[in-house]
C-alpha positions as CSV (number, residue, x, y, z in Angstrom):
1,X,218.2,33.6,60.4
2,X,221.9,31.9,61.7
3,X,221.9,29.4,64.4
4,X,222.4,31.9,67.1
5,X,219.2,34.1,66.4
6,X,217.4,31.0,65.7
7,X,218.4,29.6,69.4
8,X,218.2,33.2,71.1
9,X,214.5,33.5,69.4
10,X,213.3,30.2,71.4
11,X,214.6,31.2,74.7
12,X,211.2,33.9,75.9
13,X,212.0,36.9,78.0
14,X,209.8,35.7,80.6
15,X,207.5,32.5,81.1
16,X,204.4,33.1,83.8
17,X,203.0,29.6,85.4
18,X,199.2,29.6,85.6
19,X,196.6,32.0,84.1
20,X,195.2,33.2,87.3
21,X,194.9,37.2,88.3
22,X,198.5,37.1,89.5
23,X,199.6,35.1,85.9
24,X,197.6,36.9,84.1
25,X,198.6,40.4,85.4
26,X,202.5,39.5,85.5
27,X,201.9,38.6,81.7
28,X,199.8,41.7,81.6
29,X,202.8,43.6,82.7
30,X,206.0,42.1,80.9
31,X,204.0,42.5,78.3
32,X,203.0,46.0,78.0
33,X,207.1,45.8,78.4
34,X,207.4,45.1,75.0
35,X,209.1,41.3,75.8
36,X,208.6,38.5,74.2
37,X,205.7,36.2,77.2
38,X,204.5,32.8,77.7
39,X,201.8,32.4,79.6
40,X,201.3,28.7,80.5
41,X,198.2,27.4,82.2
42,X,197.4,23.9,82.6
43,X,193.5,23.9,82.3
44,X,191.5,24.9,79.3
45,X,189.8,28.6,79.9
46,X,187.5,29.7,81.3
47,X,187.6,27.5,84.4
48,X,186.0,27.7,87.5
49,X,187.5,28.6,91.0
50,X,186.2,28.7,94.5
51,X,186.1,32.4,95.6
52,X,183.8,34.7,96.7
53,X,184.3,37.1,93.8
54,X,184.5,40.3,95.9
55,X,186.1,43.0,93.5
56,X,187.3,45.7,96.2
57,X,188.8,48.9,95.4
58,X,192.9,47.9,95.7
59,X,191.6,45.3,93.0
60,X,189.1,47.7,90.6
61,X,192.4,50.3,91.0
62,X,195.0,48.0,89.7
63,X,193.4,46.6,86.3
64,X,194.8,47.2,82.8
65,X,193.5,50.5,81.3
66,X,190.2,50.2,80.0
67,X,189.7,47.1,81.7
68,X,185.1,46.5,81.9
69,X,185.1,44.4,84.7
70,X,182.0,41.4,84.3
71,X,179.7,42.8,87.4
72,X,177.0,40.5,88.4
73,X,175.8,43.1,91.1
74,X,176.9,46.5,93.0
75,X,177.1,46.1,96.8
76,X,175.7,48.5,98.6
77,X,174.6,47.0,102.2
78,X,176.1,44.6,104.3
79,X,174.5,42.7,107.0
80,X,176.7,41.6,109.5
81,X,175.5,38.8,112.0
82,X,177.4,36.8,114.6
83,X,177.0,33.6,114.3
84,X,173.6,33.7,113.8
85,X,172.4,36.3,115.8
86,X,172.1,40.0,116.0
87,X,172.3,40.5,112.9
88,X,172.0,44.5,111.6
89,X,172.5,45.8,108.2
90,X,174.7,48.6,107.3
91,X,174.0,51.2,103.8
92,X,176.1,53.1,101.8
93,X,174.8,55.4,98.8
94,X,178.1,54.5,97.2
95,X,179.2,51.3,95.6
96,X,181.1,49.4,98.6
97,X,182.6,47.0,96.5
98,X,181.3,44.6,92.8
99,X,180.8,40.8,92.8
100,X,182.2,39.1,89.4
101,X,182.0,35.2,88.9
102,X,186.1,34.2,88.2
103,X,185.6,32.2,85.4
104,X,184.6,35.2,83.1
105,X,187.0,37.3,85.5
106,X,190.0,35.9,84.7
107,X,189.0,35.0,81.2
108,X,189.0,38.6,80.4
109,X,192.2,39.2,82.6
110,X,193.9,37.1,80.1
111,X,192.9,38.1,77.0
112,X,194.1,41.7,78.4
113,X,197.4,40.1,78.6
114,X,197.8,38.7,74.9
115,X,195.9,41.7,73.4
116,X,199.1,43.3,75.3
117,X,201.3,40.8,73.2
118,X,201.5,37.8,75.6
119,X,201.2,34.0,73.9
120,X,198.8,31.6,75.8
121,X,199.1,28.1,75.9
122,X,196.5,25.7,78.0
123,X,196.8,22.4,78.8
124,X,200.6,23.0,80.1
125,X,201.2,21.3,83.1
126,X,204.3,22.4,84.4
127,X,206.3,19.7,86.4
128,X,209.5,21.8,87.4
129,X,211.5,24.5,87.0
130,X,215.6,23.9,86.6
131,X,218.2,26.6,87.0
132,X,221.2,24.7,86.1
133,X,221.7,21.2,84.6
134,X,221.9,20.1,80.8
135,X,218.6,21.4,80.0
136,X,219.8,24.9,81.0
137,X,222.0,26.3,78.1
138,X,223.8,29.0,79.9
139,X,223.0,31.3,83.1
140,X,221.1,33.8,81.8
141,X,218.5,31.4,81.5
142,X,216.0,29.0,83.3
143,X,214.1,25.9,82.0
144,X,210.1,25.5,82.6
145,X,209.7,21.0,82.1
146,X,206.3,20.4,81.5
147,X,204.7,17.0,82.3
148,X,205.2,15.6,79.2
149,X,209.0,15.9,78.9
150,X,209.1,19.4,77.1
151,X,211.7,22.1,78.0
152,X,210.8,25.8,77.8
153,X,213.3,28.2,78.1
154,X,213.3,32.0,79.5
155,X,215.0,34.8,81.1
156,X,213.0,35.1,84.0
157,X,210.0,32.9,84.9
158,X,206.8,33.9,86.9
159,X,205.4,31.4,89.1
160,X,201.6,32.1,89.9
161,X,200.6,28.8,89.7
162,X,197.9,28.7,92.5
163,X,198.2,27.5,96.9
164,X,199.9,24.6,96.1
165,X,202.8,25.9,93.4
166,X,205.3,23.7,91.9
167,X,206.8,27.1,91.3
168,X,206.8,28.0,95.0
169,X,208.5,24.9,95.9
170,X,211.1,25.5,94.1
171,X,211.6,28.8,95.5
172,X,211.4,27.7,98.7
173,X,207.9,29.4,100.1
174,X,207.3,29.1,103.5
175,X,203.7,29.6,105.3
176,X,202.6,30.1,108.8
177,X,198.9,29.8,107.9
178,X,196.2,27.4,106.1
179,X,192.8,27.8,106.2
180,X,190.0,26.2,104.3
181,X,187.2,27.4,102.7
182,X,183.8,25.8,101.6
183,X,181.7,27.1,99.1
184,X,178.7,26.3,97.4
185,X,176.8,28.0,94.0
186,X,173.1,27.7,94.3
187,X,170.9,29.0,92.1
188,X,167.7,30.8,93.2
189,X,164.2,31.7,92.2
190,X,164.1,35.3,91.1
191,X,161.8,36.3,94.6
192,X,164.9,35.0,96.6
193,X,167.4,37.1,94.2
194,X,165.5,40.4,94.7
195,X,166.1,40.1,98.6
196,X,169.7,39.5,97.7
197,X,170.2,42.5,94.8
198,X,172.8,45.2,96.2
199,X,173.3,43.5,99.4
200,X,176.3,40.8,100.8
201,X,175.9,38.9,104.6
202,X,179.0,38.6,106.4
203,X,178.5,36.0,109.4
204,X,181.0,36.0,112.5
205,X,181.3,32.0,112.7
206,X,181.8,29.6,115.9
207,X,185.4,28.7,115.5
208,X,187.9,31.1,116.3
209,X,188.9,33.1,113.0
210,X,186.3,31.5,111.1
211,X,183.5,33.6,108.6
212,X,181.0,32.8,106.1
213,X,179.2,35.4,103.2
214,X,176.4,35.4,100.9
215,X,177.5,37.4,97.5
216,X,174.5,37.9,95.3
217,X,175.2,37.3,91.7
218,X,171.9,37.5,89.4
219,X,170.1,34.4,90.0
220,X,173.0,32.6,92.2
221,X,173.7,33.6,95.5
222,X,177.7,32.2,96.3
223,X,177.6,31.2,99.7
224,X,181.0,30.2,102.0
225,X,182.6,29.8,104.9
226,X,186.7,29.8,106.0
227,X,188.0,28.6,109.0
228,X,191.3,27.6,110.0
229,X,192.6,23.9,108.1
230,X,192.5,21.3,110.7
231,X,188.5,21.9,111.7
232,X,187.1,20.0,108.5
233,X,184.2,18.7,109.9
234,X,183.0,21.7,112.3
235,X,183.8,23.8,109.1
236,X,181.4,21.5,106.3
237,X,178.9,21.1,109.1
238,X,179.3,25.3,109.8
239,X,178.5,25.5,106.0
240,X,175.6,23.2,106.5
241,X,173.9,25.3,109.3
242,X,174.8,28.9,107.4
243,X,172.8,27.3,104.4
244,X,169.9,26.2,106.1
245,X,169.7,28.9,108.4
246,X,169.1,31.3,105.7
247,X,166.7,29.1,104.1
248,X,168.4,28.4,101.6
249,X,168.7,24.3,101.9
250,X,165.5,23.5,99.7
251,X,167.9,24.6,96.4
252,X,170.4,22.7,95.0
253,X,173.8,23.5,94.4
254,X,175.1,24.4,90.7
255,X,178.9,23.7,91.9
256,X,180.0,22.5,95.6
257,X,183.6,23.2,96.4
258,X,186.6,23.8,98.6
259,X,189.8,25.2,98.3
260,X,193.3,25.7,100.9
261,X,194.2,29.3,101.6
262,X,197.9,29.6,102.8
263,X,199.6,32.3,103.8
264,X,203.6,32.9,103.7
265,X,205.4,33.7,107.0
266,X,207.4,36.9,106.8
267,X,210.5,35.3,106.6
268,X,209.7,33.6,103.3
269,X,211.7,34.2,100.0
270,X,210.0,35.3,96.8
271,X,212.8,34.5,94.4
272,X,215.3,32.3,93.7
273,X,217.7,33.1,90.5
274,X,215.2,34.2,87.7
275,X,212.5,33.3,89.3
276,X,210.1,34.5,91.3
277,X,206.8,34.3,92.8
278,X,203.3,36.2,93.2
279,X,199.9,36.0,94.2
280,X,198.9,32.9,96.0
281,X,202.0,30.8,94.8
282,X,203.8,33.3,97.2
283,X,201.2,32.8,100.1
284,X,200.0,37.0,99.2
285,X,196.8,37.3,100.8
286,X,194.8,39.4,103.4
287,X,195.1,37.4,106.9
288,X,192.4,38.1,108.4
289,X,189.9,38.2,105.7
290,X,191.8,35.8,103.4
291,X,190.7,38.5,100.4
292,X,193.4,37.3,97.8
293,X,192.2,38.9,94.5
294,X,193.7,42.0,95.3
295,X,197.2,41.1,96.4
296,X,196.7,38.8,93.1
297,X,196.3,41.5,90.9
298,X,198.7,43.5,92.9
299,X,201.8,41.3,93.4
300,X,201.2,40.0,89.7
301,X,201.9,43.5,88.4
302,X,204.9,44.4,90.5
303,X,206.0,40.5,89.2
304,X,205.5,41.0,85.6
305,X,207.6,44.7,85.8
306,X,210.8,43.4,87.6
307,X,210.4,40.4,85.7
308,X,211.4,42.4,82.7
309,X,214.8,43.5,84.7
310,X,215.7,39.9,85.6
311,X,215.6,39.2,81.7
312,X,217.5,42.3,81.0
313,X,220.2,40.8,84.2
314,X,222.8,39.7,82.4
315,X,224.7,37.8,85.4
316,X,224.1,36.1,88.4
317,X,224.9,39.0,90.4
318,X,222.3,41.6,88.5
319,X,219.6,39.1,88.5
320,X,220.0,38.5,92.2
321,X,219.8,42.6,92.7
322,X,216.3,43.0,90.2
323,X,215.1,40.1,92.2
324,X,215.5,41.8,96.1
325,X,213.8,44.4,94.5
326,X,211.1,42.7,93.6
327,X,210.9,41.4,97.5
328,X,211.4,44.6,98.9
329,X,208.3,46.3,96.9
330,X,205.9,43.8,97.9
331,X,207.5,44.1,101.7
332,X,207.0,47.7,101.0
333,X,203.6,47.4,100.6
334,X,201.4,44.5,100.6
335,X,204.2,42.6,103.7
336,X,202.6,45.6,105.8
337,X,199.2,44.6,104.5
338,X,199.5,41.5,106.0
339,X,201.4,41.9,109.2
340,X,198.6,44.3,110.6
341,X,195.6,41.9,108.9
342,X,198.0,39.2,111.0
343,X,197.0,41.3,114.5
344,X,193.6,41.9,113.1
345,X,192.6,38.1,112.4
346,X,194.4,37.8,116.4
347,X,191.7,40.4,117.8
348,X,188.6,38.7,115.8
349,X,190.1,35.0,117.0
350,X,189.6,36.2,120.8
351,X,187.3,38.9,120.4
352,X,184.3,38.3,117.6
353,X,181.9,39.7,119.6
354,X,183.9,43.1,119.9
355,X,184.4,43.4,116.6
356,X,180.6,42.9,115.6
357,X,179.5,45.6,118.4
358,X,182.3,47.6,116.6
359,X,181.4,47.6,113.1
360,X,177.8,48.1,113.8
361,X,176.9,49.9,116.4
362,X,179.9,52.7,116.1
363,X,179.7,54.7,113.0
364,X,183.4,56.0,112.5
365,X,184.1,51.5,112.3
366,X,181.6,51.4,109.8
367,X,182.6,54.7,107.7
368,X,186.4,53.2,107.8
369,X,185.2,49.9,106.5
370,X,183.3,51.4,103.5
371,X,186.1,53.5,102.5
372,X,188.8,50.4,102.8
373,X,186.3,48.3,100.5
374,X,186.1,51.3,98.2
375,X,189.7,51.6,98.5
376,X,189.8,55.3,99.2
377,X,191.9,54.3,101.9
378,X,193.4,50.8,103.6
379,X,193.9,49.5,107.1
380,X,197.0,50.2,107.3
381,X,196.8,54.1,106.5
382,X,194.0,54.2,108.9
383,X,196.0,53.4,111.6
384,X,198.4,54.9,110.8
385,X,196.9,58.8,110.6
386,X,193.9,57.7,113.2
387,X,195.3,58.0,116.9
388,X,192.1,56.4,118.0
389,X,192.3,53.6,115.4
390,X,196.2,53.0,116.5
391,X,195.3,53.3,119.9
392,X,192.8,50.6,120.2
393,X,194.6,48.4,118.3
394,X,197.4,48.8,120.5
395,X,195.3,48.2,123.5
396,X,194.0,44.8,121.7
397,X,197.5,43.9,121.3
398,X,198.5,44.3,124.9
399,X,195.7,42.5,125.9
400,X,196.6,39.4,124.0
401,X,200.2,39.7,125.2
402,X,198.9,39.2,128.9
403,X,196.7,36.6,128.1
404,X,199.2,34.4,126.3
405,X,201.7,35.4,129.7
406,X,198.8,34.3,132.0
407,X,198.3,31.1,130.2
408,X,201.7,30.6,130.4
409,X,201.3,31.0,134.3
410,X,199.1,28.4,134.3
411,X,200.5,25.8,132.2
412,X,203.7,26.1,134.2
């Protein structure tokens, strides 16, 4: 091999940042490609992450072929209660949604990828990402610096490296909303399971926007709560109370954890050269409910397919083009995803009550619901073809528009 294969063969097609859904699925997809991926990820696998583990349909429908997702149980009730109280139960003879635990999730997510033909490597901590400089040999190319001095080089570089990306930093990610979330594994007795089996609790919580969930999973029941960053204390002590309300404060917890959710503000880029962002390094996630596996899977896909083009880009200006592509197909889709979960998490801030009355005590909100989780359709094609869906959201909207003008009376 001469000097210049031997140089072109280190330089990968495309390097993805962090083994995650998103990562993994972007790998996944440049892959399948046929290109030559890296697929860095700085812990060893399997790892564990905070998450409920909710497996929706948008998420089941946008796995590799063949993919046997790792079930712990099949949902078929929810009980919704608000803040405690009036709680009622909801069935569906279908599967609404499956529970997996991420650490066997996203295993198997990965090894999808480099059965596909992608190379892992753990234990990578990536410290930056350089797009010109003496470590970048020519424009066609980008450098990944890991923490210990060591220069990668690709065509195009993924960056689905997690909340808090070094990746989305350098990109320039901007987000209009942090939440945290609390969560805590505790295993239970095999009485208290059988209550559980087939069934998931939703609770309305006492700050504004905030939620907690039991999600049954064999002999551990994962139990959370999310509320908006800033309410730390009220949020652990909202934990607390969920925990012992259900009588579920006698058990121990296996793992206690937390974890930032951040969301990007419309105006933020996904891309800056050859590289480009997905999943929660992008701030790609549901609003309202903070669901993130989905737009994961999702955005990780549409990143690992116009990944490929950057690579194939070869200028500036052709890059740039792949790469607005990119931006416009996850505007396209999930963008409108989030800007009506945006005016849904405004309703359930000012009007939780509404919302619980809604979803269980009026059928056609509780028939919508179960086909969104089974993802035979999504909020935003229900309001879309529903007049009476648009129309009450409408109506919401105008109602918040006149109380933010009367408080605005008032404060003047």
């Amino acid at each position: 091999m001469d000097r210049t294969a031997e140089a072109e063969r280190a330089v990968w097609d495309v390097i993805v940042v962090g083994a995650g859904p998103a990562g993994a699925s972007a790998a996944y997809a440049a892959a399948v490609a046929g290109r030559r991926v890296l697929l860095l990820e700085k812990a060893e696998l399997p790892r564990y992450k905070t998450c409920g583990g909710g497996i929706i349909g948008p998420s089941r429908d946008s796995l590799p072929p063949g993919f046997e997702l790792p079930l712990r149980d099949r949902v078929h009730a929810v009980t919704f209660s608000l803040d405690g109280k009036y709680a009622r139960t909801r069935r569906s003879k279908q599967m609404l949604f499956g529970l997996i635990n991420r650490p066997e999730f996203d295993h198997q997510l990965v090894e999808a990828a480099q059965k596909a033909g992608a190379e892992l490597r753990t234990g990578a901590t990536v410290s930056r990402v350089e797009q010109h400089g003496p470590a970048v040999p020519d424009r066609r190319t980008a450098a990944v610096v890991l923490s210990d001095g060591e220069t990668l080089l690709a065509h195009a570089v993924v960056g689905a490296d997690g909340s808090a990306s070094r990746i989305g930093a350098h990109v320039g990610v901007k987000l209009d909303q942090v939440d945290l979330g609390l969560e805590a594994e505790i295993p239970v007795p095999e009485t208290v399971a059988e209550d559980w089996a087939g069934r998931v609790l939703i609770d309305w919580g006492p700050m504004p926007g905030s939620y907690g969930w039991v999600f049954p999973k064999g002999d551990t029941l994962t139990v959370g709560v999310i509320s908006a960053r800033g309410e730390g204390a009220a949020t652990k002590r909202y934990l607390e109370d969920f925990i012992a309300r259900l009588g579920l404060a006698g058990f121990e917890p296996s793992i206690s954890s937390g974890h930032l959710t951040r969301c990007r503000s419309d105006d933020s880029p996904l891309s800056r050269g050859r590289v480009l962002v997905c999943g929660d390094a992008a701030g790609l996630l549901e609003p309202w409910t903070r669901e993130g596996i989905s737009f994961a899977l999702r955005s990780g896909r549409l990143a690992g397919e116009w990944a490929v083009r950057v690579a194939e880009a070869h200028d500036a200006v052709d890059a740039r083009r792949q790469a607005l592509n990119y931006a416009f197909a996850v505007r396209a889709g999930l963008g409108v995803e989030m800007s009506l979960g945006r005016r849904m998490l405004s309703v359930f801030e000012r009007r939780p009550g509404l919302l619980h009355a809604v979803l269980t005590g009026f059928r056609p909100a509780w028939n919508a619901f179960a086909k969104i989780t089974r993802g035979s359709t999504s909020l935003t094609e229900l309001v879309r073809t529903h007049p009476l869906a648009r129309r009450a959201l409408s109506a919401l909207d105008r109602e918040e528009k006149q109380g933010v003008r009367e408080g605005t009376e008032e404060s003047a």
